[in-house]
DRENDO-1510 file (C-alpha; in Angstrom, 1 decimal, always signed):
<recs>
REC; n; res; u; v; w
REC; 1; UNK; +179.1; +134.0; +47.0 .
REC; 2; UNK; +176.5; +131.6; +45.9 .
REC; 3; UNK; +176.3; +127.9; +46.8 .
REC; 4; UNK; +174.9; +125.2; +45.2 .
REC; 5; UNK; +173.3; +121.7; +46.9 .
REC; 6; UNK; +172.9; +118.7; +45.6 .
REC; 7; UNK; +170.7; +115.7; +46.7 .
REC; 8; UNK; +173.6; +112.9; +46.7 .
REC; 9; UNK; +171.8; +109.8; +48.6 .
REC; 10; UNK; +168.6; +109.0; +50.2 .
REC; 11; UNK; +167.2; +106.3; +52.8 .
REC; 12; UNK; +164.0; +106.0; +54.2 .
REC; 13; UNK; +163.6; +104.3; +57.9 .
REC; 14; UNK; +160.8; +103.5; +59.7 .
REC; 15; UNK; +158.4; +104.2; +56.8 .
REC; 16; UNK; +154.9; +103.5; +59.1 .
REC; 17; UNK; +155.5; +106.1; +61.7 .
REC; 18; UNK; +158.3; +108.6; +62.3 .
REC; 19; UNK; +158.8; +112.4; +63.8 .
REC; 20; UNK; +160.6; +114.7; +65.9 .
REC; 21; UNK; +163.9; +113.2; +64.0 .
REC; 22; UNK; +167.0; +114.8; +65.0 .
REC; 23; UNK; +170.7; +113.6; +63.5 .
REC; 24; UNK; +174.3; +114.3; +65.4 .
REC; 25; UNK; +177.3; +113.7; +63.3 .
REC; 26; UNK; +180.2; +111.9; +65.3 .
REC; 27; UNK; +182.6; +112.5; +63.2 .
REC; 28; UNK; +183.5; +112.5; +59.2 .
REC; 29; UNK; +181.5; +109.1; +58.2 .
REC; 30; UNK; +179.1; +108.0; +61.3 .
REC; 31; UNK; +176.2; +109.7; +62.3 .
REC; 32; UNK; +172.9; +109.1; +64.7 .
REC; 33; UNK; +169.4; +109.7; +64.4 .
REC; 34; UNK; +167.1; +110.3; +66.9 .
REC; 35; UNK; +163.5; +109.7; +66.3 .
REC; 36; UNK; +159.9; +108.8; +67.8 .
REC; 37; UNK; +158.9; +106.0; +65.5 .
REC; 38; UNK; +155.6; +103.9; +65.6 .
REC; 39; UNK; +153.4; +104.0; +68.8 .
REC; 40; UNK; +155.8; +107.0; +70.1 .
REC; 41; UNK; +158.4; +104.4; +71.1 .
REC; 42; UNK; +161.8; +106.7; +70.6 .
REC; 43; UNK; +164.5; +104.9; +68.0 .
REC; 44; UNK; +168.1; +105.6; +67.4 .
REC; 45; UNK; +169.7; +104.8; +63.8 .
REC; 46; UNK; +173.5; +104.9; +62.9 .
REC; 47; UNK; +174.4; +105.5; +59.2 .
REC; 48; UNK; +177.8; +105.4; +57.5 .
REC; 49; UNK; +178.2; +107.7; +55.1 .
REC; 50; UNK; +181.1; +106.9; +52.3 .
REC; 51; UNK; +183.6; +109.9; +50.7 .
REC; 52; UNK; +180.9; +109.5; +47.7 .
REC; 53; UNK; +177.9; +110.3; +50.1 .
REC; 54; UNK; +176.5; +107.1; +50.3 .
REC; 55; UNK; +174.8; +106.1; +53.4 .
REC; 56; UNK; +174.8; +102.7; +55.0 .
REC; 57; UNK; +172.5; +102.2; +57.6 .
REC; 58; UNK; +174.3; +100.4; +60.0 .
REC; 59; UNK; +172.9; +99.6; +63.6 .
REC; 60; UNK; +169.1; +100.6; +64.8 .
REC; 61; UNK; +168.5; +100.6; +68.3 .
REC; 62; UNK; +165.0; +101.2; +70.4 .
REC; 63; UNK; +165.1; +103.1; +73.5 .
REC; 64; UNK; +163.5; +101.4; +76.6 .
REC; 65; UNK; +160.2; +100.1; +76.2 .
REC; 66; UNK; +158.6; +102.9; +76.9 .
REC; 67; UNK; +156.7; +105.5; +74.5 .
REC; 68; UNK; +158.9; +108.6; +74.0 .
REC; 69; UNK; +158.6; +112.2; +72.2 .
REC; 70; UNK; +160.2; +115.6; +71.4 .
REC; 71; UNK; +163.3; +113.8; +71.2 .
REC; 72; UNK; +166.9; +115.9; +71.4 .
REC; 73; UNK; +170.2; +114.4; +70.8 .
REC; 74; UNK; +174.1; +115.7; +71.5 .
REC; 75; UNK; +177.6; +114.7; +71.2 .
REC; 76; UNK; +179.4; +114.5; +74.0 .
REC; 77; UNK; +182.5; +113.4; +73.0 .
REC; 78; UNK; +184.1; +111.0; +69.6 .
REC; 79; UNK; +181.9; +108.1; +70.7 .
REC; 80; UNK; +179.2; +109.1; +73.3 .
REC; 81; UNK; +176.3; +110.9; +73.1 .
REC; 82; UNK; +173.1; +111.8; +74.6 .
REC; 83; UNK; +169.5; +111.7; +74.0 .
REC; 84; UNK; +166.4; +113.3; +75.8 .
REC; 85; UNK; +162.9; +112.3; +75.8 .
REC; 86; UNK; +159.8; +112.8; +77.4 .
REC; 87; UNK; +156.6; +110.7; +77.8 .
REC; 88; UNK; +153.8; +111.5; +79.5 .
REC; 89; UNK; +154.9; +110.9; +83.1 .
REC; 90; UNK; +158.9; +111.5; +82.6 .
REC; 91; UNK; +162.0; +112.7; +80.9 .
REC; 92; UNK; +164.3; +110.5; +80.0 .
REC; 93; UNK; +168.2; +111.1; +79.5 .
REC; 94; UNK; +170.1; +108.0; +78.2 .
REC; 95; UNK; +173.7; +107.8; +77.3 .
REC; 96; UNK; +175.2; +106.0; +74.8 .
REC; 97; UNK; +178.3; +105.0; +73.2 .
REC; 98; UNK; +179.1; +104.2; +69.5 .
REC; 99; UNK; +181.6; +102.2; +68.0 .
REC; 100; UNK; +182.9; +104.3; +64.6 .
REC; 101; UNK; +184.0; +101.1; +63.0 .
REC; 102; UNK; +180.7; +99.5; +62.8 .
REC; 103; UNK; +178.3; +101.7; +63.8 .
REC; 104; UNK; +176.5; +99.7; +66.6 .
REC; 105; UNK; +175.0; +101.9; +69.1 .
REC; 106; UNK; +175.2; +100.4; +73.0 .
REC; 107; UNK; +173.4; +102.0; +75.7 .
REC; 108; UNK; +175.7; +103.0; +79.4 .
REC; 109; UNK; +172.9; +104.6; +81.8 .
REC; 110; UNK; +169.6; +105.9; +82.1 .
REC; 111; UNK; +168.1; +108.5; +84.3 .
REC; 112; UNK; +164.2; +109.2; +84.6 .
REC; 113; UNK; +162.9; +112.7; +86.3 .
REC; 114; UNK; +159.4; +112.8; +87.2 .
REC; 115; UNK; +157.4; +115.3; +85.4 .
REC; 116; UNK; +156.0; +118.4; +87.4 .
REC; 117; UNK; +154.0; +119.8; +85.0 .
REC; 118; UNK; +150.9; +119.1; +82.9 .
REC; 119; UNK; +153.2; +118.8; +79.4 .
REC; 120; UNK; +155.9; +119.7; +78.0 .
REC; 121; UNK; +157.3; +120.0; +74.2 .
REC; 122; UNK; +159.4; +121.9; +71.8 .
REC; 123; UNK; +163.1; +119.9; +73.2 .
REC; 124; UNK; +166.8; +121.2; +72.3 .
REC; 125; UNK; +169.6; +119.9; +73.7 .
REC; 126; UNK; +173.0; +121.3; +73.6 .
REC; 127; UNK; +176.6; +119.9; +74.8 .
REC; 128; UNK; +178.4; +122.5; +77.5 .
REC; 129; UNK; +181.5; +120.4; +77.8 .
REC; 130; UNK; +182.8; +117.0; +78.6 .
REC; 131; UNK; +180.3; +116.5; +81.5 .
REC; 132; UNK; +177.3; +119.2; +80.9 .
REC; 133; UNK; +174.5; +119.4; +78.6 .
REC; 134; UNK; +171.9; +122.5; +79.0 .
REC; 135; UNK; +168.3; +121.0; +78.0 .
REC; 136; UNK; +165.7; +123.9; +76.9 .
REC; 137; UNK; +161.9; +122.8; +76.3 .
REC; 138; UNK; +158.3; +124.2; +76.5 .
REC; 139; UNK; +156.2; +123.4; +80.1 .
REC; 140; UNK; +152.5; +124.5; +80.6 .
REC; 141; UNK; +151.8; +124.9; +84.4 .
REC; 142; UNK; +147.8; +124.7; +84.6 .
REC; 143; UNK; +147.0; +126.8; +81.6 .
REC; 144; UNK; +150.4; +128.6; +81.4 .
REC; 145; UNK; +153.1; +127.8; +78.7 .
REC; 146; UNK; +156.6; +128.6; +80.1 .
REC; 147; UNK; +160.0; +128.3; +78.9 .
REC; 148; UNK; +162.5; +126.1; +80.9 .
REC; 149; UNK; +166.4; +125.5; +81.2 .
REC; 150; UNK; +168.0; +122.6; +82.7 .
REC; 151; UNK; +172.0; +121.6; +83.2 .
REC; 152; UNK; +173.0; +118.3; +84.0 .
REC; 153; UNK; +176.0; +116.7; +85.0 .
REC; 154; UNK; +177.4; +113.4; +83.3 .
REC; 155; UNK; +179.9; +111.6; +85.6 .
REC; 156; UNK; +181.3; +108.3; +84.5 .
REC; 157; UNK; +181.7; +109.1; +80.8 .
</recs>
């Protein structure tokens, strides 16, 4: 069987300065996007998407103030998620919750690991269940790329 796709709607965001985008549905008409925007500083956008497929961009919301990359995102449950991100001295993993409704995004914790390594890239993030996410990434050790695999626990959620 063959399928067919068809472009149905298009937005641009952040038009200066944007990368390592990643989107996370939540359910049938919200979803989130991830992304490092100008300067590095990481950037979450909500969208609405209608039955027609129209988006609606409907909340935008900066991470701290800090300068962010290789940014992973992952559902947790119907309105939280989770987003990863490293910059040069840390990783960051902030939860959030969204209201499906109206699509604003508010932040519930941050945590901030110290980076042992020289640099690390290449960030996926996956949800184990209600209170584990596995994060998987690239590490160089002196002149040696490695890969690594975290778990972390989410209490509180």
């Amino acid at each position: 069987m063959a399928y067919e796709l068809y472009n149905i709607d298009k937005k641009e965001f952040n038009t200066a300065d944007a990368k390592s985008t990643h989107v996370l549905t939540m359910d049938g008409s919200m979803c989130v996007v991830a992304y490092s925007g100008t300067s590095d500083y990481p950037w979450l956008e909500s969208f609405s998407i209608d039955t027609n497929g129209t988006m609606t961009l409907k909340d935008s919301h900066q991470h701290l103030s800090v300068k962010g990359i290789h940014t992973a995102i992952t559902k947790l449950d119907s309105t939280h998620f989770i987003v990863s991100y490293i910059s040069q001295s840390a990783l960051y993993l902030c939860t959030y919750s969204i209201n499906l409704s109206t699509g604003v995004i508010t932040e519930l914790s941050t945590s901030t690991v110290q980076n042992t390594s020289d640099y690390n890239t290449d960030y996926h993030m996956v949800t184990i269940d209600a209170t584990h996410v596995m994060i998987v990434y690239r590490t160089v050790m002196k002149t040696t790329w490695q890969a690594r695999v975290e778990v972390w626990s989410i209490a509180g959620i």
